[in-house]
C-alpha positions in Angstrom: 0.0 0.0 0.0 1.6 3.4 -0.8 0.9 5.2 3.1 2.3 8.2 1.3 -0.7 8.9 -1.0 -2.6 9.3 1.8 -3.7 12.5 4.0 -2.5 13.0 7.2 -6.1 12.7 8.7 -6.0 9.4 6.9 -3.4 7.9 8.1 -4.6 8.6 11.6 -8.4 7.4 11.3 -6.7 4.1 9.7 -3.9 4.1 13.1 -7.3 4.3 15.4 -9.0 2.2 13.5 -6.5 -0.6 14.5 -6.5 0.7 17.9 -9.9 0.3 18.4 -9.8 -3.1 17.0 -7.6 -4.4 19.3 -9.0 -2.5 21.8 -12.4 -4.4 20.7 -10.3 -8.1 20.9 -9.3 -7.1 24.2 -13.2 -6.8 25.3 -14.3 -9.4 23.6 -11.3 -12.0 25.6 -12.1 -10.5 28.7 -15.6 -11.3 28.2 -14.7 -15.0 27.3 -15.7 -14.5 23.7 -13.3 -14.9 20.6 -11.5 -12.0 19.3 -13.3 -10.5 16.4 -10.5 -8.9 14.5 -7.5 -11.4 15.4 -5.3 -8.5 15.4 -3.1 -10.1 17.9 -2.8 -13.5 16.0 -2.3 -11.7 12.7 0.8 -10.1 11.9 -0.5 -8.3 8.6 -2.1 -5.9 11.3 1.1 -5.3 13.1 2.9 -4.4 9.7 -0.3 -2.0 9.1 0.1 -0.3 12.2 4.1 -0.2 11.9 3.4 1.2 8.2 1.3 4.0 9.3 3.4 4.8 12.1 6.5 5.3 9.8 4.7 7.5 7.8 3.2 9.7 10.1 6.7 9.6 12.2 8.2 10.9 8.3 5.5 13.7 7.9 6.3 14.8 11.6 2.9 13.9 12.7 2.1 13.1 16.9 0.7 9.9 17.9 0.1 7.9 20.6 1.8 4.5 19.9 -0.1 1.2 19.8 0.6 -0.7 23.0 0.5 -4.4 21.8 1.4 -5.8 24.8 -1.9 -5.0 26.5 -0.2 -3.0 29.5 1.7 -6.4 30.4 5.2 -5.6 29.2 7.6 -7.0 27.4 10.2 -9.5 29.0 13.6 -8.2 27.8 15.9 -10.6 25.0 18.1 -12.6 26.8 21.7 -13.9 25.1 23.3 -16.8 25.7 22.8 -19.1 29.0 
């Protein structure tokens, strides 16, 4: 997809538009359902996001970042034994 055809406002309403599907996975787990969306489980929606972010980071543009480990964390790389 060529992010840098698009506005600015449209590359933000597609960034919260993946926000607020994850966000709706998130509800949807903690209500014992299936997520909807499987953005977790599918990395096409992690390149999205990580596609729009470049751009808008290019054009100079503020955003919050997409938290994808759901306030959890990360655990940090270990080398070696």
């Amino acid at each position: 997809m060529d992010y840098g055809a698009f506005t600015d406002a449209s590359l933000r309403m597609m960034y919260e538009a993946v926000r607020g599907a994850l966000k709706a996975d998130d509800d949807f787990e903690a209500h014992g359902e299936e997520p909807k969306f499987r953005v977790r489980a599918t990395l096409e929606w992690k390149r999205h996001a990580g596609s729009l972010e470049a751009e808008m980071l290019k054009r100079g543009l503020q955003l919050d970042i997409i938290d994808w480990t759901n306030g959890q964390g990360e655990l940090p790389l270990t080398v070696g034994p």
